[in-house]
C-alpha positions in Angstrom: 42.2 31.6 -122.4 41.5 33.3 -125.4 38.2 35.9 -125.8 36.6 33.7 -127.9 36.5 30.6 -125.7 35.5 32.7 -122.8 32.8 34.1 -124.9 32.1 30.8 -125.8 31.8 29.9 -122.0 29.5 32.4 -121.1 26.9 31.1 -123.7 27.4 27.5 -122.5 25.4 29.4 -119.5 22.3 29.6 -121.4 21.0 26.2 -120.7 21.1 27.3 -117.1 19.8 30.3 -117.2 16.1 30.8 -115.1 14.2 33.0 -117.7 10.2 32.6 -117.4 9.3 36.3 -117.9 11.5 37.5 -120.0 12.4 34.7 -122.5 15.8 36.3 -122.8 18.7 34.1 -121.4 22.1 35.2 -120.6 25.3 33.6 -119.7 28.3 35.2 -118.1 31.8 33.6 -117.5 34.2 36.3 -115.4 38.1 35.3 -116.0 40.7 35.8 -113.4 45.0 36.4 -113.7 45.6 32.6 -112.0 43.5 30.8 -115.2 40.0 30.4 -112.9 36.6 30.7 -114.4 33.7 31.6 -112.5 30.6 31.6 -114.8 26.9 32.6 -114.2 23.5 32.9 -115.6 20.6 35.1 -114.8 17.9 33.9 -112.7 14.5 35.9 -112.6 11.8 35.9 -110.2 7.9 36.4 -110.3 9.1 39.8 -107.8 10.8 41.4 -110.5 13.3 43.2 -108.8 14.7 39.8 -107.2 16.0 39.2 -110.9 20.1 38.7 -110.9 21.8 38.9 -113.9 24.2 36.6 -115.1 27.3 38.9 -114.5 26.0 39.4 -110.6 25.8 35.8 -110.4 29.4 35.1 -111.4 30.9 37.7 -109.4 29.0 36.4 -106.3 30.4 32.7 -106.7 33.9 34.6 -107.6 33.6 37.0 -104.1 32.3 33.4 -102.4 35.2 31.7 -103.3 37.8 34.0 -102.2 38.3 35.5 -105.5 38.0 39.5 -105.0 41.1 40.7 -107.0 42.7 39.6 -110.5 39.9 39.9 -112.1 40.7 40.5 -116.0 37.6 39.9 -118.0 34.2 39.2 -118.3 31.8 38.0 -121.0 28.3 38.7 -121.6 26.3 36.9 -123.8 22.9 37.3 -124.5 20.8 35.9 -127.8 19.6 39.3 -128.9 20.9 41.2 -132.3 22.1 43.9 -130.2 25.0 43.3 -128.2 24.5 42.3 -124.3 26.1 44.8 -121.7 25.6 44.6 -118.3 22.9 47.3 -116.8 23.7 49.7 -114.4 23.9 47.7 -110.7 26.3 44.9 -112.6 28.7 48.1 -114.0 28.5 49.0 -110.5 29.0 45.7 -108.8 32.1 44.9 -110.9 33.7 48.4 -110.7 33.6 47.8 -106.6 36.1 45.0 -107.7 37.4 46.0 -110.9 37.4 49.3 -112.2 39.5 48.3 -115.3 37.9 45.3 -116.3 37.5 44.4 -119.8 34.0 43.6 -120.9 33.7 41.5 -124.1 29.6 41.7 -124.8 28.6 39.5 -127.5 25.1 39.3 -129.4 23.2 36.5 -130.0 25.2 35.4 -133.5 28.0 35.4 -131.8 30.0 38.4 -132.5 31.4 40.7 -129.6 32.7 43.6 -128.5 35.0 45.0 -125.9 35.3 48.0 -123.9 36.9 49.0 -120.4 34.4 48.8 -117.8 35.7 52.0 -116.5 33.9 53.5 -120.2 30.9 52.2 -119.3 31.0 53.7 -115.6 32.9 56.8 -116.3 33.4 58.4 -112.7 32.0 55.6 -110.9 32.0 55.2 -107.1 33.9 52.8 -105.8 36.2 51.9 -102.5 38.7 54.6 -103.2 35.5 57.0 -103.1 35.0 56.7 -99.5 38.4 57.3 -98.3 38.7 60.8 -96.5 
């Protein structure tokens, strides 16, 4: 699957997407070595911090289904100017997983960009953090 179609998956995610408060949909679609897709939107709640972001969703059904390794990308998308990267508990989330995933975060036009996830979460605590 290229970037572009999975890009192109996680905005497909929109329609699904829960967004009442914030007006501010956002799709995710998290690709894995065997070819699986496991996509997400974000669904927000009237107790804000019940809110789960698109990228949380998709790595719950991944986790859910027996998918906790081989995970190569993910893509964002959100319909802002600026370009949609996950916050701070999906960075964490994912590095528990996937330290060098690649994150493609793309903007509401359409364009996107890519970075490690382990630049996003430099020094980030993960399993290998515990170990004594």
């Amino acid at each position: 699957m290229t970037d572009l179609e999975l890009v192109k998956k996680a905005f497909d995610m929109h329609r699904f997407s829960y967004v009442p408060y914030s007006h501010f949909p956002v799709g995710a679609a998290l690709l894995c070595e065997d070819g699986r897709v496991f996509t997400g939107c974000n669904v927000e709640n009237a107790a804000y911090g019940s809110t789960i972001c698109a990228e949380r969703t998709a790595l719950l059904k991944a986790v859910s289904e027996g998918c906790r390794e081989g995970w190569t990308a993910i893509a964002i998308a959100g319909t802002g100017e600026d370009y949609c990267w996950p916050c701070g508990a999906c960075r964490q989330m994912l590095y528990e997983f996937a330290p060098h995933l690649r994150v493609l975060a793309a903007r509401g036009d359409g364009q996107f960009q890519q970075v490690e996830l382990s630049q996003l979460l430099p020094m980030g605590f993960g399993p290998k953090s515990l170990e004594k």
